[in-house]
Jmol script that loads the backbone (N, CA, C; Angstrom):
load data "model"
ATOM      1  N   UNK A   1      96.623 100.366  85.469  1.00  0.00           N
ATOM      2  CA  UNK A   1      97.454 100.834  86.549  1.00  0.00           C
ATOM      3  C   UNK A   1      97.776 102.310  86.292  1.00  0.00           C
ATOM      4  N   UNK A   2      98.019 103.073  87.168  1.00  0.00           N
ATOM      5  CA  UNK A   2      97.967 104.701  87.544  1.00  0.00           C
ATOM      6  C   UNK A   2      99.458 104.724  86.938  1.00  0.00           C
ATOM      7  N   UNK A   3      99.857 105.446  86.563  1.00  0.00           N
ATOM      8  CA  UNK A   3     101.118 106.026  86.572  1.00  0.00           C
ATOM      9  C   UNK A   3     101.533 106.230  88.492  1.00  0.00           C
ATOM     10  N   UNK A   4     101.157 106.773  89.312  1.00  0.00           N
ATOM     11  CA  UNK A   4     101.551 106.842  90.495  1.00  0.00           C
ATOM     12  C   UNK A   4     101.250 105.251  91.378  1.00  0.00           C
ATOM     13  N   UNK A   5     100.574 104.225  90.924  1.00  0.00           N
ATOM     14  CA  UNK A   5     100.282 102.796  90.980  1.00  0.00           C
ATOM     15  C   UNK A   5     101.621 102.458  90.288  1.00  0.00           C
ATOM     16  N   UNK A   6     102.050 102.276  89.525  1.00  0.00           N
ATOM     17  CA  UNK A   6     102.986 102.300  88.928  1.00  0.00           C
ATOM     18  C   UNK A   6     104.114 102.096  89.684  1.00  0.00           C
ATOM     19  N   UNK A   7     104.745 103.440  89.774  1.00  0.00           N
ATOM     20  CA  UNK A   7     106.100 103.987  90.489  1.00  0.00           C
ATOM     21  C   UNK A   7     105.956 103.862  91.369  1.00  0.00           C
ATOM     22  N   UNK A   8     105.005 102.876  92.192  1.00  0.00           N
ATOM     23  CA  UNK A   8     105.133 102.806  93.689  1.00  0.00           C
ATOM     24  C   UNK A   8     105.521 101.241  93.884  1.00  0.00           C
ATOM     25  N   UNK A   9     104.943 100.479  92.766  1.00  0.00           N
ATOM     26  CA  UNK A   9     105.270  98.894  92.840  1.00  0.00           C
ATOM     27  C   UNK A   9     106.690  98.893  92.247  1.00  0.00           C
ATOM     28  N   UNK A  10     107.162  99.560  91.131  1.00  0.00           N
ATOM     29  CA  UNK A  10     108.523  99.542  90.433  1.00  0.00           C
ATOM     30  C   UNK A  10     110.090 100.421  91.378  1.00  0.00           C
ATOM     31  N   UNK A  11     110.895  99.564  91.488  1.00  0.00           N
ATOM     32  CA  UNK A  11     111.839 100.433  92.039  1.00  0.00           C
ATOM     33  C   UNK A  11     112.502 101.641  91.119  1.00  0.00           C
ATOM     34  N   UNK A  12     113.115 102.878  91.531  1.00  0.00           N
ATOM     35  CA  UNK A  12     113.199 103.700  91.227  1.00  0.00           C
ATOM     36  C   UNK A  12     114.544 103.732  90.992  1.00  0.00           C
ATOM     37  N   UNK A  13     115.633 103.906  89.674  1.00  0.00           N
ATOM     38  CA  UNK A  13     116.617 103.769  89.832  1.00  0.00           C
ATOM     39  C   UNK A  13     117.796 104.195  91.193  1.00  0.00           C
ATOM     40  N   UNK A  14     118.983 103.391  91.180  1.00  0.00           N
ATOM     41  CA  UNK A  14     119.807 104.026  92.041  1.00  0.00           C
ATOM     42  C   UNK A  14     120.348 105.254  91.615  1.00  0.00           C
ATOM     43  N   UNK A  15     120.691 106.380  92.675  1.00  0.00           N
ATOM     44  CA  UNK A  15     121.317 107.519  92.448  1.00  0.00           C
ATOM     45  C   UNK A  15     123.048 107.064  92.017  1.00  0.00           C
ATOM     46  N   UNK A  16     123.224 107.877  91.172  1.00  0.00           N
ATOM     47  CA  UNK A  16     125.198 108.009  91.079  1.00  0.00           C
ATOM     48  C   UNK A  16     125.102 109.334  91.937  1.00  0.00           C
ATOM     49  N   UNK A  17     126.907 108.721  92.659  1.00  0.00           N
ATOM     50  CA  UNK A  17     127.629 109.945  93.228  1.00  0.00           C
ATOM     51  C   UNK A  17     126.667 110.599  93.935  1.00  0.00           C
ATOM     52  N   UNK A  18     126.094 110.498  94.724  1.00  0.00           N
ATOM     53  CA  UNK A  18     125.246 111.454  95.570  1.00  0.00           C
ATOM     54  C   UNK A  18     125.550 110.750  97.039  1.00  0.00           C
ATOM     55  N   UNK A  19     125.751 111.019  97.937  1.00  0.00           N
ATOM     56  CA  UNK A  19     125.454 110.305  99.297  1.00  0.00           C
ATOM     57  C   UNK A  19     124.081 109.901 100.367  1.00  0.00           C
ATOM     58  N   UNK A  20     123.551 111.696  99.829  1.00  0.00           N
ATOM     59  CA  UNK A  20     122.291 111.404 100.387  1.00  0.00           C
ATOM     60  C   UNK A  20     121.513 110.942  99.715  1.00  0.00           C
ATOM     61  N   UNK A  21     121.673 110.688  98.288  1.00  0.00           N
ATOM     62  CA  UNK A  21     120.615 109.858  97.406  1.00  0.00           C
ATOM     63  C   UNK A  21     120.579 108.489  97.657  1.00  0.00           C
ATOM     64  N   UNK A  22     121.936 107.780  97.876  1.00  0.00           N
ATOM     65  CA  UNK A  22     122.242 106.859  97.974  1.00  0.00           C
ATOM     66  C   UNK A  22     121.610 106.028  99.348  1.00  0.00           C
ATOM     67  N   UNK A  23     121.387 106.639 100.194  1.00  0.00           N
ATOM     68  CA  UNK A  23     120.672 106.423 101.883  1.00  0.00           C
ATOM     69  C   UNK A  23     118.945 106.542 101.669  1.00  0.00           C
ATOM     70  N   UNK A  24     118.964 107.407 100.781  1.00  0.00           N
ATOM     71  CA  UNK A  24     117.452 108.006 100.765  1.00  0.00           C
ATOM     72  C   UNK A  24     117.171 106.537  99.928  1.00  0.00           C
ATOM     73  N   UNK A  25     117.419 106.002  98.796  1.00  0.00           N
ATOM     74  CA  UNK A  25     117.134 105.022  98.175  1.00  0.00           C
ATOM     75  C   UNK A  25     117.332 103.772  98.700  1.00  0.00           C
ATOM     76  N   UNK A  26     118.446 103.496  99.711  1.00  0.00           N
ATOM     77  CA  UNK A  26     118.272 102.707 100.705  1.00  0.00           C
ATOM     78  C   UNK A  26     117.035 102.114 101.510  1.00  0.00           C
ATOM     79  N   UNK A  27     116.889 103.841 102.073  1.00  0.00           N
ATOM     80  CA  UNK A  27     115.696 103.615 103.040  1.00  0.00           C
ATOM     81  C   UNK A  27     114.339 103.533 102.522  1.00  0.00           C
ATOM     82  N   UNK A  28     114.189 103.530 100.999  1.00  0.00           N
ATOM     83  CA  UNK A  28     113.277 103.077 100.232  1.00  0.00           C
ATOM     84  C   UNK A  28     112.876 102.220  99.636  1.00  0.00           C
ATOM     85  N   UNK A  29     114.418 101.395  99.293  1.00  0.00           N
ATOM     86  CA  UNK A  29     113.973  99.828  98.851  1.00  0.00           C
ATOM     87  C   UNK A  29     113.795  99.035 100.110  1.00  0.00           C
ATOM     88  N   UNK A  30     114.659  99.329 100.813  1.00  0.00           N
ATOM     89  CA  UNK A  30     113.870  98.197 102.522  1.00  0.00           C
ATOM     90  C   UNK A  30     112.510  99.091 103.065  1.00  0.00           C
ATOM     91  N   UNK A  31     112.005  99.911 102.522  1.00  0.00           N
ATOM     92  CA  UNK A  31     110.830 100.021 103.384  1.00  0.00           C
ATOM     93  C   UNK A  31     110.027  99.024 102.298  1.00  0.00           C
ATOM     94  N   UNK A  32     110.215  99.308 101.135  1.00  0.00           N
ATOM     95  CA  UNK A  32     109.260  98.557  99.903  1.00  0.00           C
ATOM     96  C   UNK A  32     109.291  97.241 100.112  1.00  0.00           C
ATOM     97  N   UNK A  33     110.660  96.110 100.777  1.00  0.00           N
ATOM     98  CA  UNK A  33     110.644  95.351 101.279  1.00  0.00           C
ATOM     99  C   UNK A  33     112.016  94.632  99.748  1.00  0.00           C
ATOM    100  N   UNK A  34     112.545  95.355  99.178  1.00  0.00           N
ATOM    101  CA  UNK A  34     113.759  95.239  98.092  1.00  0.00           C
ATOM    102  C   UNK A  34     114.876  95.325  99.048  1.00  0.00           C
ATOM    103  N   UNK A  35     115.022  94.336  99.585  1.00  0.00           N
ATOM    104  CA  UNK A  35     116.126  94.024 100.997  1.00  0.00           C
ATOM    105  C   UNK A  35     117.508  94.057  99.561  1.00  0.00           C
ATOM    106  N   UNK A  36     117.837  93.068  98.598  1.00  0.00           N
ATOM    107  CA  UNK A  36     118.552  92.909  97.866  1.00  0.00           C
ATOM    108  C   UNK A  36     118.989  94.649  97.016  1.00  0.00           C
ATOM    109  N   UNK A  37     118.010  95.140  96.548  1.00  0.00           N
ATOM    110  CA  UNK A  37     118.552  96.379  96.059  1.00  0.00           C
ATOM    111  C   UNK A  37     119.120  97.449  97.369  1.00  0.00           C
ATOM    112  N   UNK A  38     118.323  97.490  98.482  1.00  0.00           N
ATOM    113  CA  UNK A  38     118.908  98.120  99.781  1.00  0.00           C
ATOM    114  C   UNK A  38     120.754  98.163  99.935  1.00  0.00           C
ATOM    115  N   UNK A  39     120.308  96.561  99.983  1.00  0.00           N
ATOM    116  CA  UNK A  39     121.973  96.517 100.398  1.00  0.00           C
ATOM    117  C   UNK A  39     123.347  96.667  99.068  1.00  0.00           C
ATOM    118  N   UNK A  40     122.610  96.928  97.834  1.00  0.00           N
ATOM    119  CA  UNK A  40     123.683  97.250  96.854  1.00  0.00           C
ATOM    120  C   UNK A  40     123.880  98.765  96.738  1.00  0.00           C
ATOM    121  N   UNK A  41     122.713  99.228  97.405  1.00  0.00           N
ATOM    122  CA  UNK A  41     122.674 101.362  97.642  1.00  0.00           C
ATOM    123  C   UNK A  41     124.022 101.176  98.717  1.00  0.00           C
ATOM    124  N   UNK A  42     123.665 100.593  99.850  1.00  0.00           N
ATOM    125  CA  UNK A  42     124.686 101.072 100.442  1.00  0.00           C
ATOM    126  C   UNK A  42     126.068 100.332 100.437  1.00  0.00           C
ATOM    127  N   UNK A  43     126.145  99.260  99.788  1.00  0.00           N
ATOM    128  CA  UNK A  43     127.478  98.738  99.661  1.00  0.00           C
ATOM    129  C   UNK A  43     128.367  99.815  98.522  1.00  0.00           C
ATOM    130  N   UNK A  44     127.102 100.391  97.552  1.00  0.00           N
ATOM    131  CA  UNK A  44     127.650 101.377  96.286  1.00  0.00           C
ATOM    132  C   UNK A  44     128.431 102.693  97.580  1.00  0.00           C
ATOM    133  N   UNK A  45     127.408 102.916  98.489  1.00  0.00           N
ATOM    134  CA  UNK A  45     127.972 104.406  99.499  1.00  0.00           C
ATOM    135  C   UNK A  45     128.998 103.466  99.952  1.00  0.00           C
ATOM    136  N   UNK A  46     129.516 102.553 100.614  1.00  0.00           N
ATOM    137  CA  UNK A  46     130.801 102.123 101.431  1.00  0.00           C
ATOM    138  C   UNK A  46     131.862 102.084 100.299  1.00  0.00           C
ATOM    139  N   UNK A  47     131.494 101.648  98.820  1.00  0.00           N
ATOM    140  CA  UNK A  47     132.255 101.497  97.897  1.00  0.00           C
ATOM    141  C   UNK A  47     132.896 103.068  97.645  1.00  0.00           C
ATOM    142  N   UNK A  48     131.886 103.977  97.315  1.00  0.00           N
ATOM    143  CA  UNK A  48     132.442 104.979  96.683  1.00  0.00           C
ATOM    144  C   UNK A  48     133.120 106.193  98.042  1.00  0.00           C
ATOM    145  N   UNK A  49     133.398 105.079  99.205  1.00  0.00           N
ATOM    146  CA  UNK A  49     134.341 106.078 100.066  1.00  0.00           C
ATOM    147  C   UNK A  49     133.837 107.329 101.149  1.00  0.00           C
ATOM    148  N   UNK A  50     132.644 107.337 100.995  1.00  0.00           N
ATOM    149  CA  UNK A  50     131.621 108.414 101.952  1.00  0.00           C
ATOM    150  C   UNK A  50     132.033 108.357 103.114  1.00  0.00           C
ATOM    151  N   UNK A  51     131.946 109.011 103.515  1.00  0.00           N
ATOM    152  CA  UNK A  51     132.060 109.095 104.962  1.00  0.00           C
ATOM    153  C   UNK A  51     130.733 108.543 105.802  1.00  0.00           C
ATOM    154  N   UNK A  52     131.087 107.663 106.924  1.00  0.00           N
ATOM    155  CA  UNK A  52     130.463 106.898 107.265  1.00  0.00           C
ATOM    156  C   UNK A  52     129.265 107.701 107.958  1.00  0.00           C
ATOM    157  N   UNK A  53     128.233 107.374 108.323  1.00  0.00           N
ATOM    158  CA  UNK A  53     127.472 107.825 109.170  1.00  0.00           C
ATOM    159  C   UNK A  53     125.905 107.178 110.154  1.00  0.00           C
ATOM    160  N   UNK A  54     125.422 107.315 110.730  1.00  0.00           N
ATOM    161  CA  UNK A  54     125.152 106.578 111.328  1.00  0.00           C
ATOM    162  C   UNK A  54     123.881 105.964 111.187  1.00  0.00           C
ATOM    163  N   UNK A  55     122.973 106.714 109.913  1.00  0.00           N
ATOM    164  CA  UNK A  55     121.999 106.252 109.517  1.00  0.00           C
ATOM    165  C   UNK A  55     122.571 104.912 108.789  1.00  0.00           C
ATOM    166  N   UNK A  56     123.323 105.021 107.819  1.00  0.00           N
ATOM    167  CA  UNK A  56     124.312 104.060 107.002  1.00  0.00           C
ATOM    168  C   UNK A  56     124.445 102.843 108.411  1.00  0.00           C
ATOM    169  N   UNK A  57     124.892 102.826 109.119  1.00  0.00           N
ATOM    170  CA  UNK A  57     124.718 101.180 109.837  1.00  0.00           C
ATOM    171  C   UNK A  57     123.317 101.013 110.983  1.00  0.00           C
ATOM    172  N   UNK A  58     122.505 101.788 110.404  1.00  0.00           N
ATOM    173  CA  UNK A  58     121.269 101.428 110.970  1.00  0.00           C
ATOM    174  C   UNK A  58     120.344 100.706 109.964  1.00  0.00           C
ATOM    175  N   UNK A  59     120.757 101.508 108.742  1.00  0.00           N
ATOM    176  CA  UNK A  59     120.085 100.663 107.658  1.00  0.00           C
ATOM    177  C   UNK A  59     120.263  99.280 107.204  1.00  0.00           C
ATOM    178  N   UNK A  60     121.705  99.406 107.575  1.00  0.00           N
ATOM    179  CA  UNK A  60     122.155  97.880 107.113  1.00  0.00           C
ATOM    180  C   UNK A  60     121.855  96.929 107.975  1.00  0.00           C
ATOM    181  N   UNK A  61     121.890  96.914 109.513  1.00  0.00           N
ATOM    182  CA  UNK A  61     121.421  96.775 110.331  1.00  0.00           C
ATOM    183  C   UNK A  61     119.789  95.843 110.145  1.00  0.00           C
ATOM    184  N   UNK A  62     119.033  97.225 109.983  1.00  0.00           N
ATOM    185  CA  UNK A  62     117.596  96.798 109.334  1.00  0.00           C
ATOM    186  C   UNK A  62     117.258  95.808 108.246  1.00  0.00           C
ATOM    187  N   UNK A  63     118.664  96.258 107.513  1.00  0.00           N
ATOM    188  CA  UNK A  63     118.460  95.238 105.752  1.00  0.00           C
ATOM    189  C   UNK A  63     118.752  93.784 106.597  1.00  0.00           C
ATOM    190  N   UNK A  64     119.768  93.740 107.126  1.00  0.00           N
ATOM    191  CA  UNK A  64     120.496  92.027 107.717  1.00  0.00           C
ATOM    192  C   UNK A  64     119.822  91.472 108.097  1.00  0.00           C
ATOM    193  N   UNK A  65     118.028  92.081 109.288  1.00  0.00           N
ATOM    194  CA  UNK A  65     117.845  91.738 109.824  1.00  0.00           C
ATOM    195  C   UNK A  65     116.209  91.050 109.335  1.00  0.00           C
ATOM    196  N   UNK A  66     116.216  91.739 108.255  1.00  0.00           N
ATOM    197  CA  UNK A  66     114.783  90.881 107.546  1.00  0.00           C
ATOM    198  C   UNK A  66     114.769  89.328 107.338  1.00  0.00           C
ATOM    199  N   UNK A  67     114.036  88.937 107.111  1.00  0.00           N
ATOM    200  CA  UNK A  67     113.701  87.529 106.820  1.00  0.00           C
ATOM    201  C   UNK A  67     113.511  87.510 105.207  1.00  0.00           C
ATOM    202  N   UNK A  68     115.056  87.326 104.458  1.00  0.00           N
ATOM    203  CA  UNK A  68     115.012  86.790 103.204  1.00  0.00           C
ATOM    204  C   UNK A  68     116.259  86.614 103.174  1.00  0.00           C
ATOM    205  N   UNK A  69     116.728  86.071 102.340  1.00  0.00           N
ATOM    206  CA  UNK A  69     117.808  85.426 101.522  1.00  0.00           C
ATOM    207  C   UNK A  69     119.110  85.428 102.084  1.00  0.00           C
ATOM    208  N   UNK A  70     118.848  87.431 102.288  1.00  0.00           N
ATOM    209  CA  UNK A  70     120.263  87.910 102.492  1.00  0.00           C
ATOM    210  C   UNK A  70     120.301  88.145 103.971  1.00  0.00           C
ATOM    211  N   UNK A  71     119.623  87.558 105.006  1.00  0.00           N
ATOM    212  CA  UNK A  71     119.454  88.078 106.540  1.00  0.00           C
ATOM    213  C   UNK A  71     120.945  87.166 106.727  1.00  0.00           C
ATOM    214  N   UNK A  72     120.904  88.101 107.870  1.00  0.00           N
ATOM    215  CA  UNK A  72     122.579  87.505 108.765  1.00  0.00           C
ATOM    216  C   UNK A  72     122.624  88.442 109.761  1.00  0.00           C
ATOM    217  N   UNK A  73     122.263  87.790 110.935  1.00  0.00           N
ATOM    218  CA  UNK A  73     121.833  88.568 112.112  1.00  0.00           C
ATOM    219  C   UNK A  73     123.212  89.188 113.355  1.00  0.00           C
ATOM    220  N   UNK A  74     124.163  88.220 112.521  1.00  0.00           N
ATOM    221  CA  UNK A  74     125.677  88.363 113.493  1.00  0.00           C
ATOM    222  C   UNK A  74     125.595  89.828 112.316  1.00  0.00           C
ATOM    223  N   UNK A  75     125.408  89.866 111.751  1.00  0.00           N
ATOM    224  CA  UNK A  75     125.962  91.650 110.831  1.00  0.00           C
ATOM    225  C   UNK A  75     125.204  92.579 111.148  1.00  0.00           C
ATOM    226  N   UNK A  76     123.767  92.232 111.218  1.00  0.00           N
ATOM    227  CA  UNK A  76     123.068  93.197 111.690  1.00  0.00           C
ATOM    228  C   UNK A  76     122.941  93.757 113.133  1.00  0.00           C
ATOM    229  N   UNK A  77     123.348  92.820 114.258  1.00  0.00           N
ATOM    230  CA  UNK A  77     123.870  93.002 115.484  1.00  0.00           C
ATOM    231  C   UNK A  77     125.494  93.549 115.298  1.00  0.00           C
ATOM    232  N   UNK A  78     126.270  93.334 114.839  1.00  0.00           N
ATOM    233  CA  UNK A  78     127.294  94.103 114.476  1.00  0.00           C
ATOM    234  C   UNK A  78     127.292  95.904 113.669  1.00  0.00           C
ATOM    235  N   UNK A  79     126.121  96.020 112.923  1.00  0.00           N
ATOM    236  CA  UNK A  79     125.894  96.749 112.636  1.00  0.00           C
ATOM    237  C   UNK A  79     125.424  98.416 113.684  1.00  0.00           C
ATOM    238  N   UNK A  80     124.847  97.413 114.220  1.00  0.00           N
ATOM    239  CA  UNK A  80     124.311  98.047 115.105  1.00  0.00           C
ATOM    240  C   UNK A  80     124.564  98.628 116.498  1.00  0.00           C
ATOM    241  N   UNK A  81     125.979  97.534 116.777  1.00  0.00           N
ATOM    242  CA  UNK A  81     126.970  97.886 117.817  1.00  0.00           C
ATOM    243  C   UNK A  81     127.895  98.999 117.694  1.00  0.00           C
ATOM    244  N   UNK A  82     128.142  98.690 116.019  1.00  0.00           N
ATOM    245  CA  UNK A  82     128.722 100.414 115.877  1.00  0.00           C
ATOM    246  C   UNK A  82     128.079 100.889 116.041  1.00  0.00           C
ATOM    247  N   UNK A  83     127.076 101.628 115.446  1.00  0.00           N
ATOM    248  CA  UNK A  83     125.902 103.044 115.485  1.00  0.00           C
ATOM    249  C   UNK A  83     126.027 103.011 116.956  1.00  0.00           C
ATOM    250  N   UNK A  84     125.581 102.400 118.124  1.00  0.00           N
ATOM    251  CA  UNK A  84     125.584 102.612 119.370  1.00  0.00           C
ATOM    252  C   UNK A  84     126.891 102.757 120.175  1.00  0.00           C
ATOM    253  N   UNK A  85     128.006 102.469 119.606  1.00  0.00           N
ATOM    254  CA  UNK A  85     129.375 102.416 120.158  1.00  0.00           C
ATOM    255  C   UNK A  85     130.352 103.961 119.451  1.00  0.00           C
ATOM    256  N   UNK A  86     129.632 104.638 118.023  1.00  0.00           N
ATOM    257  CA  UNK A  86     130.426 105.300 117.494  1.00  0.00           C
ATOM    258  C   UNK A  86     129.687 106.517 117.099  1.00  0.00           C
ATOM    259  N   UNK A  87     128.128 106.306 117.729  1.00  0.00           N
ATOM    260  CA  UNK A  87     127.332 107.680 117.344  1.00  0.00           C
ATOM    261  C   UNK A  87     126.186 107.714 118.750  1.00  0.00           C
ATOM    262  N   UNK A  88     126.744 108.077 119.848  1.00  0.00           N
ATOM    263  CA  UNK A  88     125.919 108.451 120.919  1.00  0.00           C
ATOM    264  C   UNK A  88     125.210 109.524 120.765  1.00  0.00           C
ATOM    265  N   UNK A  89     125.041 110.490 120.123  1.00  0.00           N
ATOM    266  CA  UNK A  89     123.797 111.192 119.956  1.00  0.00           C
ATOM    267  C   UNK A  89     123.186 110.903 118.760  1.00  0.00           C
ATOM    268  N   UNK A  90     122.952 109.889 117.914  1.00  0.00           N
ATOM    269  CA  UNK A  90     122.434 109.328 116.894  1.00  0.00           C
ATOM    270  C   UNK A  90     120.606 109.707 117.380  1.00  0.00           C
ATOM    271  N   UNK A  91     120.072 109.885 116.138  1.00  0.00           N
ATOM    272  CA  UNK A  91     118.740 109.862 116.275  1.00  0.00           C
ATOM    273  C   UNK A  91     118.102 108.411 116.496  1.00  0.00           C
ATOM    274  N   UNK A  92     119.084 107.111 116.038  1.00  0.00           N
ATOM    275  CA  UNK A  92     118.681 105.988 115.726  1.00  0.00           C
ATOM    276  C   UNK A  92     119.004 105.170 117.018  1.00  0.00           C
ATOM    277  N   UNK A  93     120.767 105.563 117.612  1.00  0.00           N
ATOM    278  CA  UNK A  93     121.119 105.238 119.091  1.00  0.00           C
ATOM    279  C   UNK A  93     119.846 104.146 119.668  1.00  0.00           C
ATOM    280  N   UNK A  94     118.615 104.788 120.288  1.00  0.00           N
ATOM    281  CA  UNK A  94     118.272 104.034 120.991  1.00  0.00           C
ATOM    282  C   UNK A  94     117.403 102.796 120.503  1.00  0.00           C
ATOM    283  N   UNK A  95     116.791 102.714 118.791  1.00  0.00           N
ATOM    284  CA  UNK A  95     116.746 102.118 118.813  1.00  0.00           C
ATOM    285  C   UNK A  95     117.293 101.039 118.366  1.00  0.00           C
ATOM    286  N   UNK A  96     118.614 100.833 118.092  1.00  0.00           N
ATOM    287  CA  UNK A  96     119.787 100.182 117.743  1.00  0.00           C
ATOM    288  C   UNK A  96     119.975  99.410 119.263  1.00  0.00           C
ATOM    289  N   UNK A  97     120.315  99.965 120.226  1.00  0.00           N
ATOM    290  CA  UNK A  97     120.027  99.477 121.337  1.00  0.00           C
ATOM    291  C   UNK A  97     119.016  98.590 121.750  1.00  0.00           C
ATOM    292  N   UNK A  98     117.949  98.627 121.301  1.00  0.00           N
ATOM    293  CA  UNK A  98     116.823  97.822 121.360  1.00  0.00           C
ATOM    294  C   UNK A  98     117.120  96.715 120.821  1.00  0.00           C
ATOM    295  N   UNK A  99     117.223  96.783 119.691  1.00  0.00           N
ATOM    296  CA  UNK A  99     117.345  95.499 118.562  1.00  0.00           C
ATOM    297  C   UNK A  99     118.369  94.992 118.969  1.00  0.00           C
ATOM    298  N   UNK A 100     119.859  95.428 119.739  1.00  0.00           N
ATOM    299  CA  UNK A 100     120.824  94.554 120.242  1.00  0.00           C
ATOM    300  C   UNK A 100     120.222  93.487 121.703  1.00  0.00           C
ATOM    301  N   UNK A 101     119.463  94.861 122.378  1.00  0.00           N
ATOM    302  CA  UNK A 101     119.223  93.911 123.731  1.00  0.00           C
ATOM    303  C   UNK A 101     118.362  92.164 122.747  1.00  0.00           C
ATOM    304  N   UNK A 102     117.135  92.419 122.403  1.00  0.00           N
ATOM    305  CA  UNK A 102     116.437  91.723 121.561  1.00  0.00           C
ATOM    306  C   UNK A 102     117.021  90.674 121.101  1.00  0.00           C
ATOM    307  N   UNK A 103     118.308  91.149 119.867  1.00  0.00           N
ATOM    308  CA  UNK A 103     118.857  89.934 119.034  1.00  0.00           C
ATOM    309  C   UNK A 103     119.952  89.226 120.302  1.00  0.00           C
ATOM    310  N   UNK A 104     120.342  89.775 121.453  1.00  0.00           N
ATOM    311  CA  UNK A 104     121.070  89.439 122.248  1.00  0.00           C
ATOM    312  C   UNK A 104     120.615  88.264 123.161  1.00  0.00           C
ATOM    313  N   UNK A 105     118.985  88.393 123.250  1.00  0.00           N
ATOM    314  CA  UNK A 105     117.914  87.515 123.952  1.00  0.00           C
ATOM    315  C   UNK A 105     117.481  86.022 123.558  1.00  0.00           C
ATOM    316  N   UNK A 106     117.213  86.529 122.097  1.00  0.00           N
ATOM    317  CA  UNK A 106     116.720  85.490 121.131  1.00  0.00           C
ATOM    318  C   UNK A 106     118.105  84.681 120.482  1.00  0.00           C
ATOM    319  N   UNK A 107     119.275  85.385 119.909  1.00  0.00           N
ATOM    320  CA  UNK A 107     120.170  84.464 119.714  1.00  0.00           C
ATOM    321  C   UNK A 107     121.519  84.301 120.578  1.00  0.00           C
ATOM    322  N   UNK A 108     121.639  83.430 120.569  1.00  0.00           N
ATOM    323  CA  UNK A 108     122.906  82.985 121.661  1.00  0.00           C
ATOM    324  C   UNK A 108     123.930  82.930 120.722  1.00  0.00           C
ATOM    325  N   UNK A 109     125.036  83.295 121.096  1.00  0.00           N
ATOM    326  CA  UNK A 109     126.642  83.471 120.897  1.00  0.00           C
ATOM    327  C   UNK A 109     126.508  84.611 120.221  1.00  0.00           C
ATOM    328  N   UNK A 110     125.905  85.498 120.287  1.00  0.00           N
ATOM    329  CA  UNK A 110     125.722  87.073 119.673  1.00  0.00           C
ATOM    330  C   UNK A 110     126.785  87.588 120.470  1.00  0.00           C
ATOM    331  N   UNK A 111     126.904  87.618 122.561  1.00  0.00           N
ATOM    332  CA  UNK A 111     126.907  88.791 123.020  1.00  0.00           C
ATOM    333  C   UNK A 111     128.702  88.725 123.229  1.00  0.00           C
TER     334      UNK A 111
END
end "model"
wireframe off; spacefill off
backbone 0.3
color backbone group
């Protein structure tokens, strides 16, 4: 295995004290499909007091909404009602919107 084979299968530690490290590593263990490390990046950013923002409940959003262990689709539709209720010019806005109409379709007692 490559050294760059490597560091692509292994997760990469979490950042301390950084905010944007903390999102950036987020959006790296749920792309890798590390739904479980995802959501301890950003429970560490809600923990250590950041100021909220709107990538932060899109991600979580995304993490809730996978198919493993930790999915819970009332959070990730909640998630997502903020970002669309508390960041109207969000880059993410519309498609947060999407995934509400969607999870709004497919599960009942969401709306």
């Amino acid at each position: 295995m490559t050294p760059a084979t490597q560091s692509a299968n292994q997760p990469v530690a979490m950042p301390d004290n950084d905010p944007a490290g903390l999102l950036g590593y987020a959006r790296t263990e749920l792309a890798s499909g590390r739904v479980q490390n995802s959501l301890a990046a950003l429970d560490r950013y809600v923990a250590a007091d950041y100021a909220a923002s709107d990538e932060l409940f899109f991600l979580y959003g995304l993490a809730y909404e996978q198919d493993t262990p930790f999915r819970n689709i009332r959070l990730a539709h909640q998630n997502y009602k903020r970002l669309r209720d508390e960041y109207p010019r969000s880059q993410f806005r519309q498609q947060a919107i999407e995934r509400i109409a969607w999870m709004e379709r497919h599960f009942f007692g969401l709306r």
